[in-house]
TORMI-634365 format. One record per residue (C-alpha): residue number from 1; x, y, z. Coordinates in steps of 0.25 Angstrom, whole numbers. Each point is the difference from the previous one (the first is absolute). Layout:
@num=NUM u=X v=Y w=Z .
...
//
This chain:
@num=1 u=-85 v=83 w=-32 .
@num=2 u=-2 v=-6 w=15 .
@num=3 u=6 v=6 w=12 .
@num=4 u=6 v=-14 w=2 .
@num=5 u=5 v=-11 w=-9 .
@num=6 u=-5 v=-9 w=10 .
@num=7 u=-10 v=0 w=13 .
@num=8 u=6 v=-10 w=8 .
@num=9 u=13 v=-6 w=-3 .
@num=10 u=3 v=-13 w=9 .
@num=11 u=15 v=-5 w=2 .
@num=12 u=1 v=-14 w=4 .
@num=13 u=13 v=0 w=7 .
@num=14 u=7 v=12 w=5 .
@num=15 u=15 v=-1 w=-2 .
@num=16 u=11 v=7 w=-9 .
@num=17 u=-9 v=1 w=-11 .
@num=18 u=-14 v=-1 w=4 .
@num=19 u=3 v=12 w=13 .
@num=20 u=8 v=8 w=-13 .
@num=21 u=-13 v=-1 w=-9 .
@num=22 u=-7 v=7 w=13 .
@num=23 u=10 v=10 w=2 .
@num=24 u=1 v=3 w=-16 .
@num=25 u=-15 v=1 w=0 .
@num=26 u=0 v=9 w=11 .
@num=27 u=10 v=9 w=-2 .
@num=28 u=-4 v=3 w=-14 .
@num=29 u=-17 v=-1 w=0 .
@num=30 u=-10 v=-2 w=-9 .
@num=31 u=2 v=-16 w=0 .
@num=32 u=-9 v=-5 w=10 .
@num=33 u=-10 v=7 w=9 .
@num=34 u=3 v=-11 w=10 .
@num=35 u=12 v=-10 w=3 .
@num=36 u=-2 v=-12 w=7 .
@num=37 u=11 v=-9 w=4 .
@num=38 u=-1 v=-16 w=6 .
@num=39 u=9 v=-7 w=6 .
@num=40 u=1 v=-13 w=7 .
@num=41 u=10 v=4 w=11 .
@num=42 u=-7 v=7 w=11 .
@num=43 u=15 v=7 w=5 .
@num=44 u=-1 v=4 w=-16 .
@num=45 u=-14 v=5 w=1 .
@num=46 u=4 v=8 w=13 .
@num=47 u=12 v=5 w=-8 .
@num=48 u=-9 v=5 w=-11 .
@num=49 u=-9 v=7 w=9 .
@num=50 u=12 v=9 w=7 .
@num=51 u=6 v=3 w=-15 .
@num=52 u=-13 v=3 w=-5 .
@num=53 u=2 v=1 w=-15 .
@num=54 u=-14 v=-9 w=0 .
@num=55 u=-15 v=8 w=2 .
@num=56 u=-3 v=-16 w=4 .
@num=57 u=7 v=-9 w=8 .
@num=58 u=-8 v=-14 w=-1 .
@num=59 u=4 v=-14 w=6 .
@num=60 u=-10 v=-9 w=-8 .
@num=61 u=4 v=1 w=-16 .
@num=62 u=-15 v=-4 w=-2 .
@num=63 u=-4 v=13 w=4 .
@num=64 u=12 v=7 w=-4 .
@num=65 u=-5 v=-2 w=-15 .
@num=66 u=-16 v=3 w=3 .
@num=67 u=-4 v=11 w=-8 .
@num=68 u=15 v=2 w=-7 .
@num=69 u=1 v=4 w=-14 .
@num=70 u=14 v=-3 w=-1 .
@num=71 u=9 v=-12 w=8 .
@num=72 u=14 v=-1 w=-2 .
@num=73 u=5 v=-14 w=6 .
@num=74 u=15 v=5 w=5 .
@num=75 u=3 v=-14 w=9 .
@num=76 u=11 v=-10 w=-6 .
@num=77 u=-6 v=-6 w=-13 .
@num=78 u=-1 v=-15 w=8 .
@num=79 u=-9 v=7 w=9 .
@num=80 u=-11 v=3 w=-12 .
@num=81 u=-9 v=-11 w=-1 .
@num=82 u=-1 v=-1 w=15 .
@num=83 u=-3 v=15 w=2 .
@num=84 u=-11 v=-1 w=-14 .
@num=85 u=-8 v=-10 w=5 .
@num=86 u=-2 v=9 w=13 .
@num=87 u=-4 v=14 w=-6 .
@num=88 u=-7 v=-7 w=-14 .
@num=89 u=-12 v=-1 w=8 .
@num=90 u=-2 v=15 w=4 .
@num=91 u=7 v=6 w=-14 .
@num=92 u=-11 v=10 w=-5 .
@num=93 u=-5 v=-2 w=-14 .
@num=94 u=10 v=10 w=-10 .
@num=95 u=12 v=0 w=10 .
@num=96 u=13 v=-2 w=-5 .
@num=97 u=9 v=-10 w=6 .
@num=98 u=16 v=3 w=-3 .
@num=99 u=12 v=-3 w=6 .
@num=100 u=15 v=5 w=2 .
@num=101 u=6 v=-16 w=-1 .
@num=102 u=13 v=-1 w=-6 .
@num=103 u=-4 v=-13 w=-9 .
@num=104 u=-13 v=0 w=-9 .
@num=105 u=-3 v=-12 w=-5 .
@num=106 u=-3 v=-7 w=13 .
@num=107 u=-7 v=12 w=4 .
@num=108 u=-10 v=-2 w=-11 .
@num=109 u=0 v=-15 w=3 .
@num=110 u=-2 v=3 w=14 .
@num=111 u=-10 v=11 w=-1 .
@num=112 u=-8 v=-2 w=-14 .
@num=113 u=-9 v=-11 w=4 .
@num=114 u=-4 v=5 w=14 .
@num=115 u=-5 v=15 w=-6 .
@num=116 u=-13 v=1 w=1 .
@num=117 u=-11 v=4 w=-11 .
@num=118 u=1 v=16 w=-2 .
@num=119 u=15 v=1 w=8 .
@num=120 u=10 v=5 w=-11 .
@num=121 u=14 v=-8 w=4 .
@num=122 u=12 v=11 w=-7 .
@num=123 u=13 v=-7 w=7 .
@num=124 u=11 v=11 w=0 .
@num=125 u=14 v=-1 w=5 .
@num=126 u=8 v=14 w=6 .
@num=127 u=16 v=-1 w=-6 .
@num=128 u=3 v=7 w=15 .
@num=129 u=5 v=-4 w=12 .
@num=130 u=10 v=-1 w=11 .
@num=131 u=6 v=-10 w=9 .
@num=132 u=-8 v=5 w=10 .
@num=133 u=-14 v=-7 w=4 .
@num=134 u=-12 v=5 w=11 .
@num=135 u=-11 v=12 w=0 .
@num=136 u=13 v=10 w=5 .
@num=137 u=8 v=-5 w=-13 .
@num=138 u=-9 v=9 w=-8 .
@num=139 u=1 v=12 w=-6 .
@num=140 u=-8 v=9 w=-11 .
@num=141 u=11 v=2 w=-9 .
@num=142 u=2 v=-15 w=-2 .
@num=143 u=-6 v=-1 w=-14 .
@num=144 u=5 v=13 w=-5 .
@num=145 u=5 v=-3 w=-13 .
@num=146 u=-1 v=-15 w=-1 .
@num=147 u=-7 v=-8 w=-8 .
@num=148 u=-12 v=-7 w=2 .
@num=149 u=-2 v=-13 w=-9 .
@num=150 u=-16 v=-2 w=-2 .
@num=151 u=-4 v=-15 w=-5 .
@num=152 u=-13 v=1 w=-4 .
@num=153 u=-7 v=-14 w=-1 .
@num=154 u=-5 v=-5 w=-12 .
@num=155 u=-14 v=4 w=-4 .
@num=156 u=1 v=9 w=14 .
@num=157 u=-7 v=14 w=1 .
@num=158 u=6 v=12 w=-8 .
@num=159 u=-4 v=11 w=7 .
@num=160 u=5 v=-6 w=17 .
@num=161 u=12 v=-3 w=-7 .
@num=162 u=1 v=16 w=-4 .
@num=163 u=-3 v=2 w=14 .
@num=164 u=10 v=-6 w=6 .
@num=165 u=9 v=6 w=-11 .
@num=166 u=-4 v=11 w=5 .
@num=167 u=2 v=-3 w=15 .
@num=168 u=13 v=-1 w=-3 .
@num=169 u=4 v=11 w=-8 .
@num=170 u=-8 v=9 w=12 .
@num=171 u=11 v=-6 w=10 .
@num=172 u=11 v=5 w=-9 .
@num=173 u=3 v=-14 w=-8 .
@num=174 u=3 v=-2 w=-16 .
@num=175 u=-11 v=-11 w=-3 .
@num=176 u=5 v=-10 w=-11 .
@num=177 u=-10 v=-14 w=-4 .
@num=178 u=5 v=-13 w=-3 .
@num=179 u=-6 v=-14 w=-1 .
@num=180 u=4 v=-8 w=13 .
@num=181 u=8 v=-11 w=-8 .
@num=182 u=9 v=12 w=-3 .
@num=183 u=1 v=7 w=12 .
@num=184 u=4 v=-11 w=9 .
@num=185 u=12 v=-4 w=-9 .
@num=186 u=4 v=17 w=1 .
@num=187 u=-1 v=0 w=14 .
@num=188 u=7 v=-13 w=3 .
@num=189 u=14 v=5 w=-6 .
@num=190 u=-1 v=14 w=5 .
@num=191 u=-6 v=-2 w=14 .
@num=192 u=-3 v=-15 w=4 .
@num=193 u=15 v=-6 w=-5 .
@num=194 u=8 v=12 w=6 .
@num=195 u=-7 v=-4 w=13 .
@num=196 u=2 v=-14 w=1 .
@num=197 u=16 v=2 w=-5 .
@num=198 u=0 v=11 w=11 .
@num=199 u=-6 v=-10 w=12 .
@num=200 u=10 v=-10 w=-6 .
@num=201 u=11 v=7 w=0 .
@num=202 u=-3 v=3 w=16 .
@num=203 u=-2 v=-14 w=2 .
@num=204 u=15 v=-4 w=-6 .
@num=205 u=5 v=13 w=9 .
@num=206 u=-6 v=-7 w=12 .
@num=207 u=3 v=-15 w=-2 .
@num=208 u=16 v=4 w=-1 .
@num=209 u=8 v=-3 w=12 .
@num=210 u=-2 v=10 w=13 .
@num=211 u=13 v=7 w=-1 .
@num=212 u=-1 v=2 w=-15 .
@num=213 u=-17 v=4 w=1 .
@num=214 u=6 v=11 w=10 .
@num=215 u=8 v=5 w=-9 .
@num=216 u=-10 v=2 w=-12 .
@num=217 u=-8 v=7 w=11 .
@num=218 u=11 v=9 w=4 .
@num=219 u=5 v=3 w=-15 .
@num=220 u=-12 v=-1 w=-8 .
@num=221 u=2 v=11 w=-12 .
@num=222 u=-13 v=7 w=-9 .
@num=223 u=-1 v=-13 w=-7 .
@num=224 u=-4 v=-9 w=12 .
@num=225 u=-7 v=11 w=7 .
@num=226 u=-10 v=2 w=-12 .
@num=227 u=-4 v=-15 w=0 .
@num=228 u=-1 v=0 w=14 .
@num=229 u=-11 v=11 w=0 .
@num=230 u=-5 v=-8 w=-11 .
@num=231 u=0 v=-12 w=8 .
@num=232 u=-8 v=6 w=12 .
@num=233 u=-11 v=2 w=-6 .
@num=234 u=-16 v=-7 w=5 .
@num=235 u=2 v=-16 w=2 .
@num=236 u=-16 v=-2 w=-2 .
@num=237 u=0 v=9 w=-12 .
@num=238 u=11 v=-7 w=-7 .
@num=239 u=-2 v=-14 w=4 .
@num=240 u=-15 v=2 w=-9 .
@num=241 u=7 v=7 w=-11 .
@num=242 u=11 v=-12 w=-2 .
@num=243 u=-12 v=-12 w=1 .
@num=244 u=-8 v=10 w=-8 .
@num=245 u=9 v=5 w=-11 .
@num=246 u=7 v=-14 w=-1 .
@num=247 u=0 v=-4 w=-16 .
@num=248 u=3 v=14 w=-4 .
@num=249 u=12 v=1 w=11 .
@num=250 u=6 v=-13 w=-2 .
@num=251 u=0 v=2 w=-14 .
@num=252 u=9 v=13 w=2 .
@num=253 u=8 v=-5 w=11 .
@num=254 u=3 v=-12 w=-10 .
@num=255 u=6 v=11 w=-11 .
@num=256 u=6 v=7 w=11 .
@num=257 u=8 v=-11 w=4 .
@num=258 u=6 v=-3 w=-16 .
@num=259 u=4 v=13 w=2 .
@num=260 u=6 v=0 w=12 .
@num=261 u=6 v=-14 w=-4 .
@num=262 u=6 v=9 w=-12 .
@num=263 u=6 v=11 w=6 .
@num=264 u=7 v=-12 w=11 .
@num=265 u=6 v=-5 w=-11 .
@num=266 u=6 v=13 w=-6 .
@num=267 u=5 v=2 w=14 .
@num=268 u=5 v=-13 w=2 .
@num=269 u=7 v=1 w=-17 .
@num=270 u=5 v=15 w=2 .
@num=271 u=-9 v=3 w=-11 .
@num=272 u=0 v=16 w=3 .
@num=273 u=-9 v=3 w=-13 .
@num=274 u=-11 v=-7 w=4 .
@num=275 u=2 v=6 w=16 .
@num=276 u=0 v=15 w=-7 .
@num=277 u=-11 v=-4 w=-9 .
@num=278 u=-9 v=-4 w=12 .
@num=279 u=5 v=13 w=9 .
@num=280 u=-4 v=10 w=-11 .
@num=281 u=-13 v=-6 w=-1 .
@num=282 u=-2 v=1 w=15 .
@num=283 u=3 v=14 w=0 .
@num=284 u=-9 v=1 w=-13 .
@num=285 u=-13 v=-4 w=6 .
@num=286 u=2 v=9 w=12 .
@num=287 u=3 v=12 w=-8 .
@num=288 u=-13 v=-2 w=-7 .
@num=289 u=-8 v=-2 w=14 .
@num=290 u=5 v=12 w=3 .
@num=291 u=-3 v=7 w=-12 .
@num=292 u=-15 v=-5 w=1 .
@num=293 u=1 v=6 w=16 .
@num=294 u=-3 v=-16 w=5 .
@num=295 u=15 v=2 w=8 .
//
């Protein structure tokens, strides 16, 4: 077995997840011989070098990627192309090209047809993260426990998927596959709609008049606090996962809304069954994240 499961491991993009993957890598060993980080800012790039969870700091992605075995692109997903049509020129021939974006099957239309010959694309998405975004968001215990979703593409390369499976269950992670049709449709009801209730939610709180805005502020109970955490979270990252993700969201946010719509109505009609029966529901699904240790 080697020493490393790969020689040089290049992070494209250095925030909350990317500057975790570092840290992970680090902390544990045995994942790459050497860590490589790019990004575009250069107050970022001096950032990185103080932290120094990376062995290389490297301002031009072009030669970030030279001579790496693994890339992982960890920038927001409408970043992609632009970012691909940089590094495909200097990807070495059996590198694998993953990714930590939380929607797939742009990624693949984004990414697929710039891959060069002998380059393994294995896109991957990390079911981690906090409201927090930038290279000090990071931490090695991040993925501890969470699950990865791999999507391989079809007719793609076995064994680099393993790999990358293996990346993952090396920082800590529980690896799961599923086509990328499937997986958007998963992660817009349990990530992407929760986040676009929560910003709207912020944005009702602050279109109300002053005096009453105040008062949210002053009063806010757990409820309203959670959303605003929710609500604060990277405006790049989820900008690109809203444009990106959009069939799949808008199809839930549609059955969220005839839900919503329903329980208005037993509101509005006193029906306290139907209000009871949505409650224990509620309370049924969080029992069972906490069961599977997701809460």
């Amino acid at each position: 077995m080697a020493e490393f499961l790969f020689e040089r491991l290049c992070l494209i993009g250095v925030g909350l997840i990317g500057s975790s993957i570092a840290r992970a890598a680090k902390a544990k060993g045995g994942i790459a011989r050497t860590i490589v980080a790019h990004t575009r800012r250069p107050e970022t790039l001096a950032r990185v070098r103080e932290l120094g969870f990376a062995d290389v700091v490297e301002e031009d992605a072009g030669r970030a990627v030279e001579g790496a075995d693994c890339v992982i692109l960890c920038v927001p997903v409408g970043a992609y192309a632009g970012v691909m049509r940089q590094i495909a020129p200097h990807l070495a021939p059996g590198c694998i090209l993953s990714d930590a974006g939380s929607t797939k099957g742009s990624v693949i239309r984004d990414l697929r047809p710039l891959v060069p010959p002998g380059v393994q694309l294995v896109p991957a998405h990390p079911m981690a993260g906090t409201e927090h975004s930038g290279p000090d968001a990071g931490f090695a215990a991040l993925f501890e426990n969470r699950y990865v979703i791999i999507t391989p593409v079809p007719g793609g390369d076995a064994a680099a998927a393993e790999r990358i499976a293996e990346l993952w269950r090396r920082l800590g992670s529980m690896v799961e596959r599923m086509d990328a049709e499937t997986h958007d449709k998963v992660v817009a009801i349990v990530s992407h709609l929760p986040h676009l209730i929560a910003f709207t939610i912020c944005g009702t709180a602050d279109d109300l008049a002053e005096e009453t805005r105040e008062a949210v502020l002053r009063f806010a109970a757990s409820g309203f606090r959670d959303f605003t955490r929710i609500a604060s979270s990277d405006v790049d990252m989820w900008r690109d996962i809203f444009l990106n993700n959009r069939d799949a969201l808008l199809e839930m946010l549609a059955r969220f809304t005839e839900d919503s719509h329903a329980l208005a109505r037993a509101v509005r009609y006193g029906q306290a069954d139907f209000i009871e029966d949505r409650i224990r529901r509620g309370r049924r699904i969080r029992r069972g994240l906490i069961e599977r240790k997701q809460a």
